[in-house]
KEVEXSE-661171 format. One record per residue (C-alpha): residue in one letter; z, x, y. Coordinates in steps of 0.001 Angstrom, whole numbers. Layout:
BEGIN
+------+---------+---------+---------+
: resn :      up :    east :   north :
+------+---------+---------+---------+
:    A :       Z :       X :       Y :
...
+------+---------+---------+---------+
***
This chain:
BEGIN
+------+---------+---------+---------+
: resn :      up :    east :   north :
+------+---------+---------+---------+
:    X :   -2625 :  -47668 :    6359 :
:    X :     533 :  -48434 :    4876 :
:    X :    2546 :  -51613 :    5897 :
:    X :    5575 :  -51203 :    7539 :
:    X :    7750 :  -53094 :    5059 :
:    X :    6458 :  -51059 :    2341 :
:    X :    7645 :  -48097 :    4524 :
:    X :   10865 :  -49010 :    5204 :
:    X :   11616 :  -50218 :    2002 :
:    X :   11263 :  -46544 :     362 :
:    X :   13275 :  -45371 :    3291 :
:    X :   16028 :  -48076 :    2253 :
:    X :   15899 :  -46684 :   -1468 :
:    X :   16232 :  -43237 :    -636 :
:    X :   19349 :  -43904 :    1613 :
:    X :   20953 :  -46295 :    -886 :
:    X :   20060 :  -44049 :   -3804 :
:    X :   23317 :  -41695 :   -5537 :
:    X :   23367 :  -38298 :   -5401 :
:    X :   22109 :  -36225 :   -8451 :
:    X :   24418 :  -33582 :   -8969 :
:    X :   22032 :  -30734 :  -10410 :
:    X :   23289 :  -27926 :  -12607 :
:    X :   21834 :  -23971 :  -11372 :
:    X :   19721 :  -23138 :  -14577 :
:    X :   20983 :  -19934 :  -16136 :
:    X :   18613 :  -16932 :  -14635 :
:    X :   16610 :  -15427 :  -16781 :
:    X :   17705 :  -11809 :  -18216 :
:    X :   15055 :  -10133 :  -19612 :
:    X :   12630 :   -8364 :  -17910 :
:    X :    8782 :   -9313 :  -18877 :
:    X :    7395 :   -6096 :  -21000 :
:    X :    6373 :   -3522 :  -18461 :
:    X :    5042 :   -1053 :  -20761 :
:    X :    2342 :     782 :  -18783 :
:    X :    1059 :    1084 :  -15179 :
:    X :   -2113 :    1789 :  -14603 :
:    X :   -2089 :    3905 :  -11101 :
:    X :   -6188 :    3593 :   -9625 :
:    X :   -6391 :    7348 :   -7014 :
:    X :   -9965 :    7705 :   -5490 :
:    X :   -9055 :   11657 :   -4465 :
:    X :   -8564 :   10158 :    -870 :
:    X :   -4847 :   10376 :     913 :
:    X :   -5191 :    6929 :    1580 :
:    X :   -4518 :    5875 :   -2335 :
:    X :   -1993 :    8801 :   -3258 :
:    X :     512 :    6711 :   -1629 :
:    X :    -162 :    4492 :   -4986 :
:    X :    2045 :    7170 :   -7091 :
:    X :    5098 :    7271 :   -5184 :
:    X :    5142 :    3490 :   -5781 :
:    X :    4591 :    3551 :   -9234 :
:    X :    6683 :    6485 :  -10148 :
:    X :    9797 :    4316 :   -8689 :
:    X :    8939 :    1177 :  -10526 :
:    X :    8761 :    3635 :  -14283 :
:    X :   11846 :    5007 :  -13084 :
:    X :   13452 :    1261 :  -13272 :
:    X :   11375 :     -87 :  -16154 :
:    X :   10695 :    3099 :  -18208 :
:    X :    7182 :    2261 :  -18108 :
:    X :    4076 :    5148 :  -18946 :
:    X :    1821 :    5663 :  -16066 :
:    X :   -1876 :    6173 :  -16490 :
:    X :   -3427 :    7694 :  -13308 :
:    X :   -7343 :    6812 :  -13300 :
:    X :  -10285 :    7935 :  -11332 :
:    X :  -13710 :    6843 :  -11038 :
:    X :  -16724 :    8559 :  -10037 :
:    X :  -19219 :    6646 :   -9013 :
:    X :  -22749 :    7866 :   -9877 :
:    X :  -24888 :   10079 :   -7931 :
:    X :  -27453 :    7240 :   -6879 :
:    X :  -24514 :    5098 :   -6239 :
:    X :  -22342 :    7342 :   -4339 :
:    X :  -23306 :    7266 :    -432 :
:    X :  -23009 :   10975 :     441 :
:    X :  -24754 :   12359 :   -2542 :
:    X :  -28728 :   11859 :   -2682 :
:    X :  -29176 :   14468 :   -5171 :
:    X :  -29373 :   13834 :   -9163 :
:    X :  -28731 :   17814 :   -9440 :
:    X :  -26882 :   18334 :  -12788 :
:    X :  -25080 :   21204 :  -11429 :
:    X :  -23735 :   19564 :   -8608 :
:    X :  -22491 :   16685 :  -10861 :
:    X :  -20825 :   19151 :  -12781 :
:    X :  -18840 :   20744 :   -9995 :
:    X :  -17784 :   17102 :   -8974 :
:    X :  -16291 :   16407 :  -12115 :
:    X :  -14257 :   19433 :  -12484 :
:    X :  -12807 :   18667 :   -8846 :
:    X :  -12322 :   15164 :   -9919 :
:    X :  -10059 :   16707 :  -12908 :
:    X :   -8400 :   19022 :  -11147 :
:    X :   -7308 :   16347 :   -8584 :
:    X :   -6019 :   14092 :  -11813 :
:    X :   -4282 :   17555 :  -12903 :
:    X :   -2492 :   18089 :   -9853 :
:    X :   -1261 :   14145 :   -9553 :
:    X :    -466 :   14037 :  -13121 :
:    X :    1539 :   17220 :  -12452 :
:    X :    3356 :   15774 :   -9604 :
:    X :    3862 :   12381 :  -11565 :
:    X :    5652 :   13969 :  -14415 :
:    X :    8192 :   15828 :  -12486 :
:    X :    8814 :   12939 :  -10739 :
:    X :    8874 :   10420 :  -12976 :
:    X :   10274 :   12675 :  -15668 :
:    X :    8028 :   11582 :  -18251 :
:    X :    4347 :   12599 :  -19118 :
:    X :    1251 :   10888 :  -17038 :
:    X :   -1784 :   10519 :  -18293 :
:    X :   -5182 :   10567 :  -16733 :
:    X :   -8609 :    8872 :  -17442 :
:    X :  -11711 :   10070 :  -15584 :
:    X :  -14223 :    7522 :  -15638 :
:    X :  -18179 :    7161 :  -14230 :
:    X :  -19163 :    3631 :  -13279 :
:    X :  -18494 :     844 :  -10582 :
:    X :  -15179 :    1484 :   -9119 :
:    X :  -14357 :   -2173 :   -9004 :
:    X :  -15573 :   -2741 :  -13105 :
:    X :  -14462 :     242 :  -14661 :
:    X :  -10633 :    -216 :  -13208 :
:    X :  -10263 :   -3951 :  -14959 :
:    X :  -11702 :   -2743 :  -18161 :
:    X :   -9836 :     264 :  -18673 :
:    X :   -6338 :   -1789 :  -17855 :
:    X :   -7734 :   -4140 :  -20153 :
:    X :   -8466 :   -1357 :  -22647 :
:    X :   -4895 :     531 :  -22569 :
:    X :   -2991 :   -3012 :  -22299 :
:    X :   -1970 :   -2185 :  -18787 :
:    X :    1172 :   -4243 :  -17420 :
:    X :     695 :   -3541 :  -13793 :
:    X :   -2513 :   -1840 :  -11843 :
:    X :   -1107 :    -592 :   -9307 :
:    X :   -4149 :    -274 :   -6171 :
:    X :   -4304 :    1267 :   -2525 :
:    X :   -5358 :   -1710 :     191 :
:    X :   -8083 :    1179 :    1390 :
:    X :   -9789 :    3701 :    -384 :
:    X :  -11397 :    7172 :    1009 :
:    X :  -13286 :    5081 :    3593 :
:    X :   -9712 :    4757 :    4938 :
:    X :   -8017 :    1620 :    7179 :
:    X :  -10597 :    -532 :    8491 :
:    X :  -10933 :   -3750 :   10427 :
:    X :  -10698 :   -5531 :    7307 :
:    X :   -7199 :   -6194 :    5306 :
:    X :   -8393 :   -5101 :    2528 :
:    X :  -10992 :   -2475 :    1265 :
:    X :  -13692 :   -3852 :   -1322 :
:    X :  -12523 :   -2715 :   -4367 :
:    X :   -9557 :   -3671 :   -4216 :
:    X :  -10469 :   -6900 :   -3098 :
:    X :  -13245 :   -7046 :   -6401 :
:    X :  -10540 :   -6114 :   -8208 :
:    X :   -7939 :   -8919 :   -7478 :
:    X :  -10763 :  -11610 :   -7649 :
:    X :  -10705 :  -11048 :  -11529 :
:    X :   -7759 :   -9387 :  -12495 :
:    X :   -5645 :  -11594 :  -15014 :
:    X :   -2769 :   -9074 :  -15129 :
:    X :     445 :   -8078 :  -12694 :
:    X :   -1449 :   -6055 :   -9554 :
:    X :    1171 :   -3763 :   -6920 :
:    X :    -748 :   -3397 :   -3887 :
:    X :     187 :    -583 :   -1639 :
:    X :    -525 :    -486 :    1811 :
:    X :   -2848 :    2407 :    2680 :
:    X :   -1761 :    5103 :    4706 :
:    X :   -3002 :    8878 :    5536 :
:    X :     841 :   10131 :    4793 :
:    X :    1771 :   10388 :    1455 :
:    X :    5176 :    9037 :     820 :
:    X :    7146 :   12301 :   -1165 :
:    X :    9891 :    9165 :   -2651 :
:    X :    9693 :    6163 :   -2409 :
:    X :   13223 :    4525 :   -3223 :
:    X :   13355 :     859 :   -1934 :
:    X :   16288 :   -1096 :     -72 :
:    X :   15685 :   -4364 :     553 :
:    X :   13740 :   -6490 :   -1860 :
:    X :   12457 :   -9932 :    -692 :
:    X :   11283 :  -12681 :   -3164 :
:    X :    9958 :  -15547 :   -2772 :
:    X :   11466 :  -18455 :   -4365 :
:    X :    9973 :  -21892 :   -4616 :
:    X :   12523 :  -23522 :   -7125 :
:    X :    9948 :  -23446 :   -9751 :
:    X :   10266 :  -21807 :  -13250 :
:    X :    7704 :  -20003 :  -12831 :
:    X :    8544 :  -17927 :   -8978 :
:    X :   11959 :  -17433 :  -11220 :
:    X :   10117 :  -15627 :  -13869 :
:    X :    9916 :  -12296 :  -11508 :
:    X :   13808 :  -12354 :  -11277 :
:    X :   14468 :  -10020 :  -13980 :
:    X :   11682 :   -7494 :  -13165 :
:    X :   13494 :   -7862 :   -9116 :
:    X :   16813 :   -6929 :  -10062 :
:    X :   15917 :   -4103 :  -12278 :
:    X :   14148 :   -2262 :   -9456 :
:    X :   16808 :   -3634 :   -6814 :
:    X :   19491 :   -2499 :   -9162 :
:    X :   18294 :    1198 :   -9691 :
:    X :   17512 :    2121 :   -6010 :
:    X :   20760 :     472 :   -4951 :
:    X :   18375 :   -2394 :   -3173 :
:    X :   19663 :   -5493 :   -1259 :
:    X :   17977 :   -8820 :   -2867 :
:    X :   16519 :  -11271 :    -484 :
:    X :   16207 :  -14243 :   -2132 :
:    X :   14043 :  -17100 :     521 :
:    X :   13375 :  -20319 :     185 :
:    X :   10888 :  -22273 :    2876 :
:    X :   10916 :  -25726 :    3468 :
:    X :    7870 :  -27112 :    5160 :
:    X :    8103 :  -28837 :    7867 :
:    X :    5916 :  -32274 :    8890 :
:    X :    3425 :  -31897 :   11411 :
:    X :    2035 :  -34624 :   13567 :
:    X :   -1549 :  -35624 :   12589 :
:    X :   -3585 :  -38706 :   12458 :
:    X :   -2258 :  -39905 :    9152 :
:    X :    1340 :  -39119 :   10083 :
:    X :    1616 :  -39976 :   13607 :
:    X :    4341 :  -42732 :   13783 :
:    X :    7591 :  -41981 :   14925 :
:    X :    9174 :  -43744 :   11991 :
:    X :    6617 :  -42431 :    9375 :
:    X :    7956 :  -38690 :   11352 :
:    X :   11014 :  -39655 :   10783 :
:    X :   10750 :  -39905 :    7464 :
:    X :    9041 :  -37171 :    6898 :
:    X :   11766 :  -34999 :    8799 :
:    X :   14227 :  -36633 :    7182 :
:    X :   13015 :  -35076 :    3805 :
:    X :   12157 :  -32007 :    4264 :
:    X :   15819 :  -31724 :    5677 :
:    X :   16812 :  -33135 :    2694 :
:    X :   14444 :  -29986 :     837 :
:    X :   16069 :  -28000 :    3350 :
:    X :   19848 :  -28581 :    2009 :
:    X :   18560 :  -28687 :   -1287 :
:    X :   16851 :  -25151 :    -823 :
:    X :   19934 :  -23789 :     513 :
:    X :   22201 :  -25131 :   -3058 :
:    X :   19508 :  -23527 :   -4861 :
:    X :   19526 :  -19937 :   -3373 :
:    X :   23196 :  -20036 :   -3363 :
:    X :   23430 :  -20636 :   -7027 :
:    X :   21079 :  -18487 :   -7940 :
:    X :   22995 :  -15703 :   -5861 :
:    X :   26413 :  -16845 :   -7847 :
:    X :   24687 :  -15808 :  -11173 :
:    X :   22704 :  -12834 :   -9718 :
:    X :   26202 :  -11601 :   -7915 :
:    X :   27955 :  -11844 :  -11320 :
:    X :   26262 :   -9428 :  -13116 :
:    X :   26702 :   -6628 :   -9648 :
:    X :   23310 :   -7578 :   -8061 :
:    X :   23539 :   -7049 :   -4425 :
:    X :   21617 :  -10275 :   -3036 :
:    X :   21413 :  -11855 :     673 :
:    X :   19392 :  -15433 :     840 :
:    X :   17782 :  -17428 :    3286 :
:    X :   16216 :  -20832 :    3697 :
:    X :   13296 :  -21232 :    6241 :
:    X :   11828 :  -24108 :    7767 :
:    X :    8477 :  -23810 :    8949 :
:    X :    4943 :  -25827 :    8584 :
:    X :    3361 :  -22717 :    7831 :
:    X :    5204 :  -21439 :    4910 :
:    X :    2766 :  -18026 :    4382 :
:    X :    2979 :  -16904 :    7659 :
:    X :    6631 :  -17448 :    7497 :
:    X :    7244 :  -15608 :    4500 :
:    X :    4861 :  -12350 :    6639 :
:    X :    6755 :  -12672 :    9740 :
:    X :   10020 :  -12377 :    7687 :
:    X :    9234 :   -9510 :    5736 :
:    X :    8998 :   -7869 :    8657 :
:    X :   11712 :   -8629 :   10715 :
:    X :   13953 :   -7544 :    7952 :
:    X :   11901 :   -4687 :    7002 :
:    X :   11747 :   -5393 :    3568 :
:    X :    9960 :   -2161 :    1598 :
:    X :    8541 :   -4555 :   -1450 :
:    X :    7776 :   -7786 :   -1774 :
:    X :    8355 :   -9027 :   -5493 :
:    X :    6992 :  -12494 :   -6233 :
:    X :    4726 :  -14263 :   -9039 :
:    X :    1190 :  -14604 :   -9670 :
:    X :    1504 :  -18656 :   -9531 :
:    X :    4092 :  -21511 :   -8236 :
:    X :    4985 :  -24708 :   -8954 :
:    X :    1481 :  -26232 :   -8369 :
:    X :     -88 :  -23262 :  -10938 :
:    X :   -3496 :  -23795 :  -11630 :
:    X :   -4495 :  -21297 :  -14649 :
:    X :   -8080 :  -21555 :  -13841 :
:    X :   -7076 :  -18664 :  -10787 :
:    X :   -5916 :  -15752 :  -10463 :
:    X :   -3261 :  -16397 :   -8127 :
:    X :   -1961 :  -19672 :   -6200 :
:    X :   -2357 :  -20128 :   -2129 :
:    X :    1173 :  -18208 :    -896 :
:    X :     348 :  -15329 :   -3455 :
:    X :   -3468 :  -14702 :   -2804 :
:    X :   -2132 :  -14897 :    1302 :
:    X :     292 :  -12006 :    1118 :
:    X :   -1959 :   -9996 :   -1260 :
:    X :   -4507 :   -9745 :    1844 :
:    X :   -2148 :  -10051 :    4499 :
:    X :    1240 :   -8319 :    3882 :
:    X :    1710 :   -4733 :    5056 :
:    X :    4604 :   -4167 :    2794 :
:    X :    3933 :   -3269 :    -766 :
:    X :    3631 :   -6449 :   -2865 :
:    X :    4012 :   -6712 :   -6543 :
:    X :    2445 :   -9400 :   -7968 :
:    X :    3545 :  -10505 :  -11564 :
:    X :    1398 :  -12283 :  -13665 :
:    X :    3089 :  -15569 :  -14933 :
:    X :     435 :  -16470 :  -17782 :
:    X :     191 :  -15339 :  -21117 :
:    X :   -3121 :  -12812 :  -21954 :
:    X :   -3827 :  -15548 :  -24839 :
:    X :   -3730 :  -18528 :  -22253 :
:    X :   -5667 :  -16770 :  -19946 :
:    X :   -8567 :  -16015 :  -22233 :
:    X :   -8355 :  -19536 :  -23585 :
:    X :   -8917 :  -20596 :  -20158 :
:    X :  -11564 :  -17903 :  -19317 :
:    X :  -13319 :  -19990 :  -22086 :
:    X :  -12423 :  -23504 :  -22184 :
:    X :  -11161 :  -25393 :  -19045 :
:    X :  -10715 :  -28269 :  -20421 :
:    X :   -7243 :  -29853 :  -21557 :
:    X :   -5246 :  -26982 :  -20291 :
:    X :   -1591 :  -27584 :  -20168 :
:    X :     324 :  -24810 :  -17733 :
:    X :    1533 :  -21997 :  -20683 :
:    X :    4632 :  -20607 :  -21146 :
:    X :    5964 :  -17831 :  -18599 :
:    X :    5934 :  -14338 :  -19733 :
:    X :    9817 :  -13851 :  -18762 :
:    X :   12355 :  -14969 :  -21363 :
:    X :   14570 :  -17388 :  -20547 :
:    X :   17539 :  -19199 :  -22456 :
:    X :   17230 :  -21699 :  -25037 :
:    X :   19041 :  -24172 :  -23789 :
:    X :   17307 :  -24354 :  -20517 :
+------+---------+---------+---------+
***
């Protein structure tokens, strides 16, 4: 397709070319406002392991928690073929004495008052509008409900939920044990040199910092693969040549980010990958150094506001078996502007604050 002048040309200007010496950008310090967590229970085992999770990220932030429930109706509700009022009744004061009990265990944990809601509706509609209603920071929701672990990833509400959520989500994996603390040690995050993956650093170290957590900071470099278009060995060898080059860079970048970071008494640990399939590197790490939290943002360097998430993010959501907290990298104002108009959309400003003189 291309001629092979043209290629070698480029190669020759990228060999001849002087190094640009680039400065680390001062990391941002503050924290984006985590206010209030919004903690979704459906009376099953499978989602208390939500509360553990979000009583340790209050603990850091000195956010409120807001424990919700919703009860389906009795048409809706599989198990229940009766419209009895009675029995409707009795299911409601169960459903508050569950919230009771969880808000009870909350506080004393958290050591700060919960608060429930009990809601009736669609699981799926009534959890987005109440964290829209209370201004919820985070909604924090099981991967399986009271159906329990299933073939698929992810159960469907919490799958409804993250296809229209436009705030920060913390997805816990589902499990019939109940976690009694949940203090994390090693936090990986995702870093793609982009503004925007750096906007989670401040929210990262706060939680690393108060459980005493290791900070694993990873970069991945893709790596070329072979395929009709790029098939020649000097085309390849371009190819390999730069993302060696994105490689070394990668590796600058992670290291002055951990000089800053190390400064102020973070404790962080980075590494640079190289892989061609940068999500399932990112899984297959996690695990290996049995990370308990993924932190990373809603969007990368390629954001597109028009979705909820980019590629990597919306991956790990369905795929990771390590809690993942997700934080939302567009302003609420942006976001409804492009809820309404698409058009002549510039990427907005990150919620994190970051120095002037960036």
């Amino acid at each position: 397709m291309y001629g092979r002048r043209t290629m070698s040309t480029s190669a020759s200007t990228v060999r001849q070319a002087e190094p640009v010496r680039i400065l680390p950008r001062p990391v941002p310090h503050e924290a984006s406002g985590i206010r209030r967590i919004l903690v979704c229970v459906d009376r099953s085992p499978f989602s208390e392991a939500c509360l553990p999770y979000a009583v340790a990220i209050s603990r850091s932030l000195g956010s409120e928690i807001t424990l919700l429930h919703v009860m389906q109706p009795p048409h809706e509700h599989s198990g229940l073929h009766s419209t009895d009022v009675l029995d409707w009744e009795i299911s409601s004061q169960e459903a508050n004495a569950y919230l009771e009990r969880l808000q009870r265990e909350g506080t004393a944990a958290s050591g700060r008052r919960v608060d429930t809601r009990l809601e009736q509706g669609h699981p799926a509609e009534r959890i987005t509008s109440v964290a829209r209603e209370i201004g919820a920071d985070i909604t924090v929701l099981g991967s399986h409900g009271e159906r329990g672990v299933t073939a698929w990833t992810m159960g469907s509400t919490a799958l409804q939920v993250l296809a229209v959520t436009r705030g920060s989500v913390l997805v816990v994996r589902s499990s019939p044990e109940t976690p009694i603390d949940v203090s994390p040690k090693r936090v990986l995050v995702p870093l793609d040199g982009s503004l925007r993956s750096e906007s989670v650093l401040p929210t990262a170290v706060r939680i690393a910092g108060d459980h005493g957590a290791e900070l694993l900071l990873v970069f991945v470099a893709l790596e070329p693969v072979p395929t009709a278009v790029l098939r020649a060995p000097e085309d390849l060898g371009v190819a390999r040549e730069l993302a060696a080059r994105v490689e070394r860079g990668g590796a600058r970048y992670l290291e002055g980010l951990r000089s800053q970071l190390e400064r102020e008494g973070a404790s962080v640990r980075t590494i640079v990958l190289r892989s061609a399939d940068e999500k399932q590197a990112l899984l297959e790490l996690s695990q290996k150094e049995h990370c308990d939290l993924i932190v990373l943002s809603a969007h990368g360097s390629t954001c597109n506001p028009a979705l909820t998430s980019g590629s990597v993010t919306a991956h790990l959501l369905t795929h990771s078996t390590i809690p993942l907290l997700v934080v939302q990298d567009l302003r609420d104002a942006e976001l409804r502007e492009q809820d309404g108009d698409q058009r002549n959309q510039s990427a907005p400003p990150l919620r994190a604050s970051f120095p002037e003189d960036i």
